[in-house]
DOLO-272000 format. One record per residue (C-alpha): residue number from 0; chain; x, y, z. Coordinates in Angstrom, 1 decimal. Layout:
! DOLO-272000
(NUM "A" (X Y Z))
...
//
This chain:
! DOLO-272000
(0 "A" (-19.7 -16.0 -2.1))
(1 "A" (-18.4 -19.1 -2.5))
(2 "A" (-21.3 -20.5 -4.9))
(3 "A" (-19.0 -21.7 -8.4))
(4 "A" (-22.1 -20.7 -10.5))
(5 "A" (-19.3 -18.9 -13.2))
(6 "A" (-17.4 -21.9 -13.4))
(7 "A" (-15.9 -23.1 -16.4))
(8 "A" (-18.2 -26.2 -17.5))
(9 "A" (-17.7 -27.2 -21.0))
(10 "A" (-14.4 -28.8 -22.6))
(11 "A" (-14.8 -26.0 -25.7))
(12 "A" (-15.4 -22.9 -23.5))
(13 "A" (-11.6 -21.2 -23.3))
(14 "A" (-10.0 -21.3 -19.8))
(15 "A" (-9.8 -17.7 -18.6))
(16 "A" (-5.9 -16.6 -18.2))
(17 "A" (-4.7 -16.6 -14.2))
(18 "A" (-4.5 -12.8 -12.7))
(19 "A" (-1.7 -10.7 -13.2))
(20 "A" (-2.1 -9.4 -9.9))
(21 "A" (-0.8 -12.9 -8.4))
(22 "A" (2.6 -13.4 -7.7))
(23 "A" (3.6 -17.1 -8.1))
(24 "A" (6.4 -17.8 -5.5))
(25 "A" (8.4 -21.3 -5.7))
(26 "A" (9.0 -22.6 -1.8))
(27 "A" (9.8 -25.6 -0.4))
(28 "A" (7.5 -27.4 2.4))
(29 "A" (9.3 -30.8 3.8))
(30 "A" (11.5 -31.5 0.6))
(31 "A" (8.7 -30.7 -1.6))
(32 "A" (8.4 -28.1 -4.3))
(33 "A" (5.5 -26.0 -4.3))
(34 "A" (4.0 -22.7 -5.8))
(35 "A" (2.6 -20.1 -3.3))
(36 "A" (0.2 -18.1 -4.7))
(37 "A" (0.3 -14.4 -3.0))
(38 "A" (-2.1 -12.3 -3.7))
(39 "A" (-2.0 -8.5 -2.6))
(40 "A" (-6.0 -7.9 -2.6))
(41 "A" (-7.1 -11.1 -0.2))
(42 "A" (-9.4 -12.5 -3.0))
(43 "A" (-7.7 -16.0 -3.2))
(44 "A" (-8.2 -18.6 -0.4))
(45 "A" (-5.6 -18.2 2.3))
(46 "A" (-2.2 -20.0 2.1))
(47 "A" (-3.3 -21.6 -1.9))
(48 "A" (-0.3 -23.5 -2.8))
(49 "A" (0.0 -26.1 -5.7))
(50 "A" (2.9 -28.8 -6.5))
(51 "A" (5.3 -27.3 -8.7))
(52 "A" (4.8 -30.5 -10.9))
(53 "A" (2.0 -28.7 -12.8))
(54 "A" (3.6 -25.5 -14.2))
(55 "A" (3.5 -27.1 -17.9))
(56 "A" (-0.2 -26.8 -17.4))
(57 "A" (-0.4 -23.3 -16.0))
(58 "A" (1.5 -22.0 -18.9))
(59 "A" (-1.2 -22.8 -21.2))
(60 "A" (-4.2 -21.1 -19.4))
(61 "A" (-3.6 -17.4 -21.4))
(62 "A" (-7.0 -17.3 -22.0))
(63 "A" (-6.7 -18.8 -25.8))
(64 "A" (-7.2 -21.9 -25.3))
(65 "A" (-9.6 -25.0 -24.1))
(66 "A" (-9.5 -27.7 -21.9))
(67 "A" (-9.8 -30.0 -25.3))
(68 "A" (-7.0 -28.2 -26.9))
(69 "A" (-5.1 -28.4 -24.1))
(70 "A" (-5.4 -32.1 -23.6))
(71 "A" (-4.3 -32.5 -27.6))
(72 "A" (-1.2 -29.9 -26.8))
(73 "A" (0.1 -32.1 -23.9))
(74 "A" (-0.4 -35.3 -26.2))
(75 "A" (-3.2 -36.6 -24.0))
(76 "A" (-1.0 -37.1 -20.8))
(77 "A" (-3.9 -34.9 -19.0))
(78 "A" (-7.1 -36.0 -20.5))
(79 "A" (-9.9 -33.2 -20.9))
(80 "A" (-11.8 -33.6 -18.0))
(81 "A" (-8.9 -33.7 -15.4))
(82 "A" (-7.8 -30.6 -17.1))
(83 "A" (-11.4 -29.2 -16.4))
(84 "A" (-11.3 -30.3 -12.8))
(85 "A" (-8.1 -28.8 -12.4))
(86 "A" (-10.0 -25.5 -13.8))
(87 "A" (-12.7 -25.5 -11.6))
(88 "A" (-10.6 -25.9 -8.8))
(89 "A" (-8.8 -22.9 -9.5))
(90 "A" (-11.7 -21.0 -10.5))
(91 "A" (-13.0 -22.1 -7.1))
(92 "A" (-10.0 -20.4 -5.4))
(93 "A" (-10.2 -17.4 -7.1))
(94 "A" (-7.3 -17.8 -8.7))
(95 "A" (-8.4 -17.5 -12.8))
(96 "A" (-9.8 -14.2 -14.4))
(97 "A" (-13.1 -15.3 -14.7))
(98 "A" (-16.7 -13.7 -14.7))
(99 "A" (-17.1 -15.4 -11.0))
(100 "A" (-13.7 -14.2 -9.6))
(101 "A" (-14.9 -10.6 -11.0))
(102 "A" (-18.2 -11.2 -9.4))
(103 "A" (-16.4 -12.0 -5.8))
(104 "A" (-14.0 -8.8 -6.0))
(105 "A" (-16.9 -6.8 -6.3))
(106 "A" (-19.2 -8.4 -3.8))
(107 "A" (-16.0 -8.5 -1.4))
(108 "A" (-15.3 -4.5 -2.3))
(109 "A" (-19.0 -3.1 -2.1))
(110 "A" (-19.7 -5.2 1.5))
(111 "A" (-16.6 -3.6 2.6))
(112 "A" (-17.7 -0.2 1.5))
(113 "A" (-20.8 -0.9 3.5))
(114 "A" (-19.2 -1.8 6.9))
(115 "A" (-18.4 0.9 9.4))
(116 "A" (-15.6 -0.4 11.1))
(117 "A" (-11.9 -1.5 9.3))
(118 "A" (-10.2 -4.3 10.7))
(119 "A" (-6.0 -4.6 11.2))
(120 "A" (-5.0 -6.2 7.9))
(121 "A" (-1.6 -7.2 9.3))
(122 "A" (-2.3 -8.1 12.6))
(123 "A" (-1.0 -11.7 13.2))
(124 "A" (1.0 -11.6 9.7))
(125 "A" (3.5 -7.8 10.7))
(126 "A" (2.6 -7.7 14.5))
(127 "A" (1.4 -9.4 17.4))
(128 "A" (-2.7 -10.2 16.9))
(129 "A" (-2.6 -10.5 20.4))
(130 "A" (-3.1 -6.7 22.4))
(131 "A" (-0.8 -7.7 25.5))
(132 "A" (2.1 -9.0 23.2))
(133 "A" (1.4 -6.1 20.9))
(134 "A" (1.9 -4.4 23.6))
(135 "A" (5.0 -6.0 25.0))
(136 "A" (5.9 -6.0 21.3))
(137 "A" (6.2 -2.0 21.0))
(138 "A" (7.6 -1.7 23.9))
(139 "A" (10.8 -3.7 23.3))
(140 "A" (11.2 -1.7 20.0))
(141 "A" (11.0 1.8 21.7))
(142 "A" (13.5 0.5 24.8))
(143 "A" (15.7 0.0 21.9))
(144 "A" (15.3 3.6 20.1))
(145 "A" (18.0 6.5 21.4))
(146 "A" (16.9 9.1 24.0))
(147 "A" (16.4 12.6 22.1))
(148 "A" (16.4 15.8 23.4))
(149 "A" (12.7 17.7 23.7))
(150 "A" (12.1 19.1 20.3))
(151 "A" (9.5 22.5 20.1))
(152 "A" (7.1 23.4 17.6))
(153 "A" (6.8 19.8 15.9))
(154 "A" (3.7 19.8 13.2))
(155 "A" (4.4 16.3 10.8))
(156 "A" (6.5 13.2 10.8))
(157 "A" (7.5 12.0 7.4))
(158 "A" (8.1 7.9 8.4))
(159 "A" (7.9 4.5 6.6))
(160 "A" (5.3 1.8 6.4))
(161 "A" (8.1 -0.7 5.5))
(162 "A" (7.5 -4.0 7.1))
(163 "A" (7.8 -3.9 11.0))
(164 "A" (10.5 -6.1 11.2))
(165 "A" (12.5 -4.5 8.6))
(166 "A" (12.2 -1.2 9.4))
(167 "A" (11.4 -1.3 13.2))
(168 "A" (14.7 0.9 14.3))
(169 "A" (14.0 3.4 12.1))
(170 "A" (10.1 3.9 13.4))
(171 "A" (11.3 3.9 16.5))
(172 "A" (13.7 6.8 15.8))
(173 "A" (10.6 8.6 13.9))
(174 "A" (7.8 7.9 16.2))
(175 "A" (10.0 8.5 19.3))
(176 "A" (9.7 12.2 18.9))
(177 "A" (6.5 12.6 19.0))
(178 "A" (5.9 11.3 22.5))
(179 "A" (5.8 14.5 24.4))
(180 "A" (3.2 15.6 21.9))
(181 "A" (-0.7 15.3 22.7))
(182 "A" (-2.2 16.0 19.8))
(183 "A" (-6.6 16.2 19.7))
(184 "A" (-6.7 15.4 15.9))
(185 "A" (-4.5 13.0 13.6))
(186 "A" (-4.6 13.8 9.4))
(187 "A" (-2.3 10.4 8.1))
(188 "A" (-1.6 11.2 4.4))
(189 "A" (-0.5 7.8 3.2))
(190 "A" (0.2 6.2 0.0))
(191 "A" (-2.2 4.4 -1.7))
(192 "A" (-0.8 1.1 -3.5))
(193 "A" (-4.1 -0.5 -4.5))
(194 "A" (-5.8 2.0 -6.2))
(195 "A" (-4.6 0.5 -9.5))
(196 "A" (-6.9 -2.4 -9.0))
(197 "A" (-9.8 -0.5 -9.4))
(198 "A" (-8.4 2.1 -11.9))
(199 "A" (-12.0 3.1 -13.4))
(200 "A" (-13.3 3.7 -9.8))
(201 "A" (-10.9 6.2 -9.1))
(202 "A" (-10.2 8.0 -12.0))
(203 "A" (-9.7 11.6 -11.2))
(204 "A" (-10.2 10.7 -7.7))
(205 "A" (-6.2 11.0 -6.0))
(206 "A" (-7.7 11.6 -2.6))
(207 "A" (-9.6 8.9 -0.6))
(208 "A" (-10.8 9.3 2.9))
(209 "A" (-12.9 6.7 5.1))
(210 "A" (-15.1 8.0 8.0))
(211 "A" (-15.1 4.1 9.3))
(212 "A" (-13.5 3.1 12.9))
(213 "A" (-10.1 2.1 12.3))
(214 "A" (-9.0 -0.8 14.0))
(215 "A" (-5.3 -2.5 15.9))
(216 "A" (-5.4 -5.2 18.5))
(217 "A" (-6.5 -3.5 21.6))
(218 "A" (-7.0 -0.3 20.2))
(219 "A" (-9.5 1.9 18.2))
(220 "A" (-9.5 4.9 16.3))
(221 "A" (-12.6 7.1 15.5))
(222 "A" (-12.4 9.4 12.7))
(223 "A" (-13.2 12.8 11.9))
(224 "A" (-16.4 13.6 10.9))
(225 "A" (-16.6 17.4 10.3))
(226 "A" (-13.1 17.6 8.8))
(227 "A" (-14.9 14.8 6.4))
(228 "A" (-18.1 16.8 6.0))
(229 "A" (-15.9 19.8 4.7))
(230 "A" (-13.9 17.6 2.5))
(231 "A" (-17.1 16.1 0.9))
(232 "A" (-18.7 19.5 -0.2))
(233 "A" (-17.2 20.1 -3.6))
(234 "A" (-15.4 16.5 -3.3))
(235 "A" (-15.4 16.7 -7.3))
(236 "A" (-13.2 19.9 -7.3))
(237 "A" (-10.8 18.4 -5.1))
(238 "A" (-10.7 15.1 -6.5))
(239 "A" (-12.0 13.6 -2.9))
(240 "A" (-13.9 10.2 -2.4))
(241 "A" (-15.5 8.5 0.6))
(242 "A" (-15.8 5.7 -1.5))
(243 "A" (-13.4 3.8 0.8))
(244 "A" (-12.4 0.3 -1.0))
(245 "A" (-8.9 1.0 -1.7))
(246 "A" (-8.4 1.4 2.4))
(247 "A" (-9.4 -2.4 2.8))
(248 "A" (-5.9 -4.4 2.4))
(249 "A" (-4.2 -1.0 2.6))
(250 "A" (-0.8 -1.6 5.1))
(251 "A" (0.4 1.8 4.4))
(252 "A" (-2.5 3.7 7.2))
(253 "A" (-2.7 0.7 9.8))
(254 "A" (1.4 0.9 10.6))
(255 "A" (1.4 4.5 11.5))
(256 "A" (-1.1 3.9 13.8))
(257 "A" (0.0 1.0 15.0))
(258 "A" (3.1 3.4 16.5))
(259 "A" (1.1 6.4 17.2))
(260 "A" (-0.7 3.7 19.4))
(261 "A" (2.6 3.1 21.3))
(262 "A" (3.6 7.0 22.0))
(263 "A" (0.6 8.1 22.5))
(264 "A" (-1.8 6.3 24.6))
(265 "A" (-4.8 9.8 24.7))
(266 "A" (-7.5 9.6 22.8))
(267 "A" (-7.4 11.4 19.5))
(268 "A" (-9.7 11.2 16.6))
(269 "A" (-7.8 10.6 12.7))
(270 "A" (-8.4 11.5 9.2))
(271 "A" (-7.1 8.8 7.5))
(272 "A" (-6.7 9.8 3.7))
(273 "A" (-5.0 7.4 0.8))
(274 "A" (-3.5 9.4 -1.8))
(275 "A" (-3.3 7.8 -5.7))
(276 "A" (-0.8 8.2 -7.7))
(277 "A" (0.8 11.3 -9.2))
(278 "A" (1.8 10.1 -12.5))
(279 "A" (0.5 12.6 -14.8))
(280 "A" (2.5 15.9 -12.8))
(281 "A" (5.5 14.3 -14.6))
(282 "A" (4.1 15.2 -17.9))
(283 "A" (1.9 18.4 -17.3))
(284 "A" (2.9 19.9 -14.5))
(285 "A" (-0.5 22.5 -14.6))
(286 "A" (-3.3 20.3 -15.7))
(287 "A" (-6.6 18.6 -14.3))
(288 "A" (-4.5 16.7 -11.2))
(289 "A" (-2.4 19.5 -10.6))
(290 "A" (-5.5 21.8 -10.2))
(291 "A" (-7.4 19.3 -8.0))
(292 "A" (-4.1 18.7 -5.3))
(293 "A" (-3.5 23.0 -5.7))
(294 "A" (-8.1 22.9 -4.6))
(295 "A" (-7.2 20.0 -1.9))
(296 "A" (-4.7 22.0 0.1))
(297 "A" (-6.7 25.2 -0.2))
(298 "A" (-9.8 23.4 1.3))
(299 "A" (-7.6 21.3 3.8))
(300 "A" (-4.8 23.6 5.0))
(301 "A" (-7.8 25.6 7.1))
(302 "A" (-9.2 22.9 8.8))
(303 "A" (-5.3 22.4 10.3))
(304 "A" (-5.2 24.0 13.9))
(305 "A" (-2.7 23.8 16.7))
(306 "A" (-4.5 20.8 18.0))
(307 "A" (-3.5 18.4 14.8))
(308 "A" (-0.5 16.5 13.8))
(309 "A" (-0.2 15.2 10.4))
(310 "A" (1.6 12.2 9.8))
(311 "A" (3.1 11.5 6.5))
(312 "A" (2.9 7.7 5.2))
(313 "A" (5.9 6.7 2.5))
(314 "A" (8.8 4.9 1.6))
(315 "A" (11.5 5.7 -1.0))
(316 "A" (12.9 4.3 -4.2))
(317 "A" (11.9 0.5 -5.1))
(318 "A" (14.6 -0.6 -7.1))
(319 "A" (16.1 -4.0 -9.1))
(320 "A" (14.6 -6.9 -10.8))
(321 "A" (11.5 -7.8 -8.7))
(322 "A" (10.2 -4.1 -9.4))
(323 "A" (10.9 -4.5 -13.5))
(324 "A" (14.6 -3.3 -13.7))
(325 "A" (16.6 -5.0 -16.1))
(326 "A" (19.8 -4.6 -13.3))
(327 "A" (19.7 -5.7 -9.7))
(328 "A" (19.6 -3.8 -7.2))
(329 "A" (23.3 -3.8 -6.2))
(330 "A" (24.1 -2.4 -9.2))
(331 "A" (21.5 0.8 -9.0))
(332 "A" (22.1 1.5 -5.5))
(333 "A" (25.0 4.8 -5.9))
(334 "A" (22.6 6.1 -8.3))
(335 "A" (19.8 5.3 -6.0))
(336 "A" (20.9 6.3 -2.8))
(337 "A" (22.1 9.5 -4.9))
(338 "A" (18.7 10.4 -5.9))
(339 "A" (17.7 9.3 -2.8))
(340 "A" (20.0 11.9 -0.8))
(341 "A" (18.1 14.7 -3.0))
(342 "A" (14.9 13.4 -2.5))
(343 "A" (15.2 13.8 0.9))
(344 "A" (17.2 17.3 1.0))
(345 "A" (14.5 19.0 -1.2))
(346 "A" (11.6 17.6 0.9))
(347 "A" (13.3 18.5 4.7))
(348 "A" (13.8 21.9 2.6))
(349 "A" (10.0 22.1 1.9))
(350 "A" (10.5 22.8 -1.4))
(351 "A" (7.6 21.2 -3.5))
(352 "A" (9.0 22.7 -6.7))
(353 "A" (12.2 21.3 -6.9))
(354 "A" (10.9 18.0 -5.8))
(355 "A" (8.5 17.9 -8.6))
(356 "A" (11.3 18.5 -10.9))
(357 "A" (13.6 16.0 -9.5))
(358 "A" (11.2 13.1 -10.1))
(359 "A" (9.9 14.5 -13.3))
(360 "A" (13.5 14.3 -14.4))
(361 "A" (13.0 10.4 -15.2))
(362 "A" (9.4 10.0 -14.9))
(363 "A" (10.0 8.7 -11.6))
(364 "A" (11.9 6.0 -12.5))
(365 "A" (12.7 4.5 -8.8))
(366 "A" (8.9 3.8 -8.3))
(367 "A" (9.2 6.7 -4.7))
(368 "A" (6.0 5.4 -3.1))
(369 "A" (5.9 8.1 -0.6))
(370 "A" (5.8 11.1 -3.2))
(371 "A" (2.2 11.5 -3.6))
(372 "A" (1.4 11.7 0.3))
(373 "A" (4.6 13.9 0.9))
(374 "A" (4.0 16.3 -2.6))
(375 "A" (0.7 17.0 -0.8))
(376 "A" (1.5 17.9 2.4))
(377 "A" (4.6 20.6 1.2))
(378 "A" (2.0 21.8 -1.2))
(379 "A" (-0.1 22.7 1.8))
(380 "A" (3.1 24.1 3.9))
(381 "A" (5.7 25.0 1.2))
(382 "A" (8.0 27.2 3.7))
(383 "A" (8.1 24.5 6.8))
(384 "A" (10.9 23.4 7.0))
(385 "A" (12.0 19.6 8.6))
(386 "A" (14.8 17.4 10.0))
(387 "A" (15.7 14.1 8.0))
(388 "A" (16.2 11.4 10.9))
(389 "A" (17.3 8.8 9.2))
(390 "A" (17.7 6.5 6.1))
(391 "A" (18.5 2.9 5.5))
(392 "A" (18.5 0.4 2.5))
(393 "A" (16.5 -2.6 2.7))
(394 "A" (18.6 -5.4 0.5))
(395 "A" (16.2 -8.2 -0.9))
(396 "A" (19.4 -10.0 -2.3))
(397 "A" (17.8 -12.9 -3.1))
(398 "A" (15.1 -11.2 -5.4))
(399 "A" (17.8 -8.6 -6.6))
(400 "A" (16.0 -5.8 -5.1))
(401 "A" (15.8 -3.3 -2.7))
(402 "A" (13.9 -0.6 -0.9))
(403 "A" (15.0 2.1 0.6))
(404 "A" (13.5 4.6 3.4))
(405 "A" (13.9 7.6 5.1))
(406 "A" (12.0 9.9 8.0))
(407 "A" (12.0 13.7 8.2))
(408 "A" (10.3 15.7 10.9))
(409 "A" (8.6 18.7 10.5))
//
């Protein structure tokens, strides 16, 4: 895969433009200032920096222009064949939108499809890689959580998949209820953030399971076969796919079960399901989507016995000017936390309806992550009614942003 056969080669071929999926992040490493190149999907080579020195030159590579026209535009302080050295190299990291950086997502995606086991994405970036100081890890997070009385009759957990460390009280709280609870059979309806990459592969596809062992240090998690088989006949009706690439980077999946793992230590088996986007309910609120999620719950609400817990994977609004708001983030929050404070009545409420309505209001304009994965599970159980836990407001004041995020037992 790492064979630069689609290099760029010749001075008069135009320089594919860099990815819009990267986020270019100025840091400083021992007084020097670099770029970090971060890149959501795991394409690029790990920890790809460059010296912030050559940010005239990236500017230039939108795709129009040449490594000869380049040259001319910065006077000839870069001559032509530095500038395609400079190319190559980032074409060799994956970093340009070339034919060979297509060719490598796809390979990376369809061997991925073909594996039978997922690996932690996170481990050793969130959490501990380590089991034993995973372990130890966990534990000191639930010593810290309050002692709640017994609840009865507990069927879902609403909960985060914020970053550990930011949101670790708050799963604690969550996932601290559930430890009297021994469950035979996990459904984790979880949002999907990736499925945007690969937007012609799932088209008319909002539901995506994977029947591969799911993996944390220490720990493994078979799935579900026959809930699967029954999912898969008539998957086109229900707008189901086994075609599992957008669980590969997922985060959103791997966190619940890295606390299930820590509250319950009985073997269970999981039907781990990523749930797209639900975009077009803002606009027709009875059309092809609507019909497909209305088909899902019919076929999955059966297969729900006594003997499963569904956990809910979401977070709430993502706010100020890192997510595309022309105001920061301290200036939204009342409005935020307002619509936030409904968000969560109507969905502890189990009312579907009026939570369509409230984020159809303004096209969901506070980016809720965890409406898709939530929306689906109140469309399956539209009178149970749940218990918010908690909420909290995650301030990224130096980005002018925020997130916010919320549990709610059921």
């Amino acid at each position: 895969m790492e064979n630069n056969k689609f290099n760029i080669r010749s001075y008069t071929q135009k320089i594919p433009e860099i990815r819009h999926d990267l986020q270019i992040i100025p840091i400083q490493e021992n007084g020097r200032k670099l770029f970090y190149f971060h890149d959501a999907m795991s394409y690029i080579s790990p920890n790809f920096a460059l010296d912030a020195s050559v940010h005239p030159l990236l500017s230039m590579f939108s795709g129009a222009f040449n490594a000869e026209q380049i040259s001319h535009q910065l006077n000839g302080a870069v001559g032509k064949s530095d500038i395609l050295k400079f190319v190559q190299l980032l074409d060799n990291h994956r970093v340009l939108n070339s034919r060979y950086f297509r060719n490598y997502a796809e390979k990376t995606e369809t061997e991925f499809e073909k594996k039978s086991d997922r690996p932690p994405a996170l481990a050793g970036q969130s959490y501990p890689d380590d089991p034993a100081r995973l372990s130890a890890y966990l534990d000191e997070i639930f010593q810290k959580a309050p002692v709640f009385q017994k609840k009865t009759g507990i069927k879902a957990l609403y909960a985060p998949h914020i970053d550990v460390e930011i949101g670790k009280k708050q799963y604690a709280e969550a996932f601290s209820h559930l430890k009297p609870l021994k469950p035979g059979k996990v459904i984790i309806l979880a949002t999907a953030h990736y499925t945007g990459h690969h937007d012609d592969f799932y088209e008319g596809v909002p539901f995506i399971g994977s029947n591969k062992t799911f993996h944390i240090p220490g720990r493994s998690f078979e799935t579900n076969s026959d809930i699967f088989k029954e999912l898969q006949n008539g998957a086109d009706d229900i707008g189901f796919t086994l075609s599992d690439r957008a669980h590969r980077v997922e985060h959103s999946i791997e966190l619940h079960l890295l606390f299930a793992s820590a509250v319950w230590k009985h073997d269970f088996s999981i039907v781990p399901i990523l749930v797209g986007g639900f975009d077009e309910l803002y606009y027709h609120q009875s059309g092809d989507l609507a019909e497909k999620i209305n088909r899902f719950s019919t076929k999955l609400k059966p297969l729900i016995d006594d003997n499963t817990f569904i956990l809910i994977s979401g977070d709430l609004s993502h706010v100020g000017k890192k997510f595309g708001d022309s105001e920061t983030a301290n200036a939204l929050r009342e409005k935020t936390e307002c619509f936030d404070r409904q968000f969560l009545y109507f969905s502890a409420q189990g009312n579907a309806g009026d939570l369509l309505s409230l984020i159809s209001e303004n096209y969901d304009e506070t980016r809720v992550c965890g409406f898709a994965p939530l929306y689906s599970f109140l469309n399956m159980f539209p009178a149970l009614q749940g218990e918010q836990l908690n909420y909290h407001w995650w301030d990224e004041r130096e980005r002018e942003s925020a997130v916010s995020f919320g549990s709610i037992l059921y």
